[in-house]
N, C-alpha and C positions, 0 to 999 in steps of 0.2 A: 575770105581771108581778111582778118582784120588789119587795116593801114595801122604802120608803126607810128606814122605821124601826127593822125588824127584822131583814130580808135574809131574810123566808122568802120564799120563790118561786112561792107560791100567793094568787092573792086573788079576788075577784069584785068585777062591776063592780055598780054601784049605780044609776048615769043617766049614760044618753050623749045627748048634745047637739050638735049642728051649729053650729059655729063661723066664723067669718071668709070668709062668703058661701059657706057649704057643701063650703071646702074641708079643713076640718079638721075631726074628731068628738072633743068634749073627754068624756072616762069620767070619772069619779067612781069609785075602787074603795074597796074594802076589804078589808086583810088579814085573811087567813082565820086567821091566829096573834095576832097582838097586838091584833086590830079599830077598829088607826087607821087613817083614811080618809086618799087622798091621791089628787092629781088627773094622769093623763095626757094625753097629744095623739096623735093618729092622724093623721098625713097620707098622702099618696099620693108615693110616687117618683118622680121622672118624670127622663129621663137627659138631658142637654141634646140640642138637635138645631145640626148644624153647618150653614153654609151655604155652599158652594164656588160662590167668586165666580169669575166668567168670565174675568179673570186668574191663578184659580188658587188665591186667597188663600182663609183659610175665618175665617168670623167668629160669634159665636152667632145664632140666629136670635131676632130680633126681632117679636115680635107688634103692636108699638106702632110702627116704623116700617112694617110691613105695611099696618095698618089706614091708616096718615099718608097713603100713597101712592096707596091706592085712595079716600080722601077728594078728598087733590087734583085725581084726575080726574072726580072726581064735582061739583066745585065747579062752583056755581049753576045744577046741574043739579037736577031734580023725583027724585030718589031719596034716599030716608028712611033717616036715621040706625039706623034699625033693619034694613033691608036692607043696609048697608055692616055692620054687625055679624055676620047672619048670613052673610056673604060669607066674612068672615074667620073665623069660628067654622066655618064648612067646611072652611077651606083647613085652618084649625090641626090639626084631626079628622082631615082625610086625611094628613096628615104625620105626625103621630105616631100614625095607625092602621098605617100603612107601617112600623113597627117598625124601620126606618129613621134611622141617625142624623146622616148628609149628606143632603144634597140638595142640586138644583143650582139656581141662582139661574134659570138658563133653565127648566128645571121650576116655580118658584114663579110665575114671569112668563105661564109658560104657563095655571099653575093661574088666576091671575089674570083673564087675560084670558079667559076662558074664563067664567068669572062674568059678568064685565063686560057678555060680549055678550050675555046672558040677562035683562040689568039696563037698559042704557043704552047704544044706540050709539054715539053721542056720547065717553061716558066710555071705552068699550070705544077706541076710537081714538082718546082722547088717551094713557092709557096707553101704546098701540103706538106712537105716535109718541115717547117718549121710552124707550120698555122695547128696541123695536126700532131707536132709536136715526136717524128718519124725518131723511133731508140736505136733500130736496129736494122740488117741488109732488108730483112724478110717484110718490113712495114714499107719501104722502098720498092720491092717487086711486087705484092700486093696490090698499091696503087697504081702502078704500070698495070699489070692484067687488068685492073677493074678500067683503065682509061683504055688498054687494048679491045676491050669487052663489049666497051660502051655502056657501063654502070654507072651510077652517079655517086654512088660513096662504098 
């Protein structure tokens, strides 16, 4: 790392520390020519991920409107704030372990519901009623028999 002080290009670090909920390590260095100290950040790169919407549009993907949605079908339902967390810490993990930098809204919906059903029946089918977009009683009892069934769509 080069010293701000002197621009030699050599120094050593003195204390790293874990910052800003563990997502930055702040160093503590010291040039190995002039032996002024000076402080860096280390974060992690991460490339954004796209999300291609089912009209085609693509927008960035949102972790906070993620988690929003699977709240909503979770409401006044017996499933713990901590379980809608690690739902969405899955989902986020397998998306950007995919190295992948679209994905399709039908894929995240998928990913989704797929949680759900492992979580809350209930939630898992209000989801699919707005995810799948449900017009009528009969798209409603459908997705009951096929969760009764043990069918996946």
């Amino acid at each position: 790392m080069k010293c701000i002080y002197c621009g030699f290009e050599d120094s050593k670090v003195i204390d790293s520390r874990s910052a800003d909920d563990n997502t930055i390590i702040r160093r503590r260095r010291e040039c190995l020519k002039c032996g002024k100290r000076f402080t860096t950040y280390e974060k992690i790169e991460t490339t954004p991920i796209l999300v291609i919407k089912s009209n085609g549009t693509r927008q960035a993907f949102d972790i906070d409107k993620l988690k929003n949605g699977i709240i909503k079908a979770c409401e006044k339902r017996p499933v713990p704030v901590s379980t809608i967390d690690k739902l969405v810490d899955d989902i986020q993990k397998k998306i950007y372990n995919s190295m992948a930098q679209e994905v399709t809204s039908k894929e995240l919906g998928e990913m989704v519901m797929d949680g759900l059903k492992e979580i809350d029946e209930v939630a898992y089918v209000r989801f699919a009623s707005v995810y799948r977009s449900f017009t009528d009683i009969s798209s409603f009892l459908n997705e009951i028999k096929k969760l009764t069934h043990g069918d996946k769509k």
